[in-house]
C-alpha positions, 0 to 999 in steps of 0.5 A: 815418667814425667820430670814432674814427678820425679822431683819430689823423689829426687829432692826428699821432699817426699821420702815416702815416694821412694817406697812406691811402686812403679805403677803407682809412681806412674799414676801420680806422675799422670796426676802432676801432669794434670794439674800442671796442664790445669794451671796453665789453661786457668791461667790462658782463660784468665787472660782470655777473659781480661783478668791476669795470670799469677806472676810471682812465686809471693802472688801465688802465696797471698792467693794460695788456699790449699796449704803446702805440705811440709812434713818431713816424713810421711808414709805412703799411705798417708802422704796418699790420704793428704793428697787426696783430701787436697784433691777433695778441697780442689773440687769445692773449690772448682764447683764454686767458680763453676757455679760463678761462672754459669751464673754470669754465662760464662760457657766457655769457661764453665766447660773448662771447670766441668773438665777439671772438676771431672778430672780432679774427681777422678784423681780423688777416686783413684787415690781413695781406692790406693788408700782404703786398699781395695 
């Protein structure tokens, strides 16, 4: 399992992962390793395009669009749904630099997007199957 995913455990930030099972903590810790590997090409493609890379915990704050969840007690199921609303907003939000990015030619970086938007459509799948139970 990736360290990613095993902090939020370790820390209690999310006390409901304890509950888990093994291969649903797998699929999250598949899920952390996405999105970390996401944020690094999106910071590699902006320098690439002469734009700047977040560089401070309080610039990714002022930026910041899909809000921290600080709840101190969630269950599974719940912290589960919250996750994958977060993974429903992401994917507006990656349509609409997709959209930006096609309007002013921007290949390399639209094909980039069309990933994370398949990847992130993925996540939300699976999260909604985990939640609803089927």
């Amino acid at each position: 399992m990736s360290q990613h995913a095993q902090k939020p455990a370790q820390t209690g930030q999310f006390g409901a992962v304890n509950e888990l099972s093994s291969a649903l903590k797998e699929l999250l810790a598949e899920q952390a390793d996405q999105i970390f590997a996401m944020t690094d090409e999106i910071a590699e493609r902006a320098r690439k395009v002469g734009g700047y890379a977040l560089k401070s915990i309080g610039g990714i704050s002022r930026r910041q669009r899909l809000k921290d969840n600080d709840y101190g007690s969630l269950q599974p199921r719940q912290m589960l749904s919250k996750l994958r609303d977060d993974n429903l907003r992401l994917t507006r939000f990656l349509r609409g630099a997709h959209k930006i990015c096609g309007k002013f030619n921007g290949g390399a970086s639209t094909s980039l997007i069309g990933t994370w938007i398949d990847q992130t459509e993925r996540r939300t799948w699976f999260l909604t199957e985990i939640v609803s139970g089927t």
